[in-house]
C-alpha positions in Angstrom: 106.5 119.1 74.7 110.3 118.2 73.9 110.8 114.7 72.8 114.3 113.4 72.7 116.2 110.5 72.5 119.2 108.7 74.7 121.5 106.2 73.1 122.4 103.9 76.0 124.9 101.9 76.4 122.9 98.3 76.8 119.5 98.6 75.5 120.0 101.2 72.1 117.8 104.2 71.2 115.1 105.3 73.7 112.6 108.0 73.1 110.9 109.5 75.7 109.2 112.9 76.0 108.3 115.5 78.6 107.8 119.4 79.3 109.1 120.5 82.2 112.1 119.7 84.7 115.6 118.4 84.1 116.8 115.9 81.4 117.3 114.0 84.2 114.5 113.7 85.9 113.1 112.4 82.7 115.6 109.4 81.8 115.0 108.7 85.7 111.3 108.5 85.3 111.4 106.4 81.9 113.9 103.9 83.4 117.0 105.0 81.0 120.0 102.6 82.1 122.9 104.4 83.2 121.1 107.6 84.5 120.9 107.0 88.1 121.1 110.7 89.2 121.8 109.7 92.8 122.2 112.9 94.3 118.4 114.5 92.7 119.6 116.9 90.5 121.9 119.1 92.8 124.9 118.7 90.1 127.1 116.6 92.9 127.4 112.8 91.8 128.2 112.4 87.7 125.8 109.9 87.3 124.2 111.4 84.8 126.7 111.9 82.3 125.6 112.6 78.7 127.5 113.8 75.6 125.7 116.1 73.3 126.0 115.6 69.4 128.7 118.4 68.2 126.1 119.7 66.1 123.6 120.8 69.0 126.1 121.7 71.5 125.7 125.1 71.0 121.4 124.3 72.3 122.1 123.3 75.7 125.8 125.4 76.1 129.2 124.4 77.8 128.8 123.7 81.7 128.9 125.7 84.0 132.1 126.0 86.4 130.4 123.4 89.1 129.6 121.2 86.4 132.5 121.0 85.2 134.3 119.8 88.1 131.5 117.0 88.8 132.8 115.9 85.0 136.5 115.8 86.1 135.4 113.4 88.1 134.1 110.7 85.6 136.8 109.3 83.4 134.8 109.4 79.8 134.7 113.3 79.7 135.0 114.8 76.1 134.5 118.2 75.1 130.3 117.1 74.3 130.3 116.0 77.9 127.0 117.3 80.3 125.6 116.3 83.2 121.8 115.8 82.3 120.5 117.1 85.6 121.7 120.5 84.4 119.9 120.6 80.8 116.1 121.9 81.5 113.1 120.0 79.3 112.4 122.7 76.8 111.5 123.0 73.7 115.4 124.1 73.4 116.3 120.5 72.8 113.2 118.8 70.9 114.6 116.3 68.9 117.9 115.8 70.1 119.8 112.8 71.0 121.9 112.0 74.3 124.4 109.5 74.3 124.7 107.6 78.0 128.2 108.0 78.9 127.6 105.1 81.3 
């Protein structure tokens, strides 16, 4: 069971847990603002735009060349920037915190 936490942009600090699917799937099913993943996970929409702390980026790793160009699309990339459909619910990333881009 990974419990983690996303920073949002409205409503502050929300911890939510889960053990299996995307990072995405579980902001969507604990009502996170600013995670709408629109197009279900298939990495083609940004709307789930996340930066990882500099200090765990190395957990989750750098994106992957699709990923990347769904992130060119969003105009608040940094070098900490995922999209949270692509980061699995592991034990990997218990404990961390995800900062909503949106």
């Amino acid at each position: 069971m990974a419990k983690v936490i996303f920073m949002t942009q409205s409503n502050g600090a929300i911890a939510v847990e889960g053990n299996g699917g995307s990072l995405m799937e579980l902001a969507v099913a604990n009502g996170v603002s600013g995670i709408d993943g629109d197009c279900g996970g298939v990495c083609s929409c940004a709307t789930c735009h996340v930066y990882v702390a500099p200090e765990d980026f190395e957990k989750v790793g750098a994106a992957d060349e699709i990923e990347s160009d769904m992130l060119e699309l969003d105009d608040n990339v940094t070098e900490y920037s995922r999209l949270c459909c692509q980061i699995e619910v592991s034990d990997v990333i218990d404990g961390m915190t995800f900062v909503v881009a949106n």
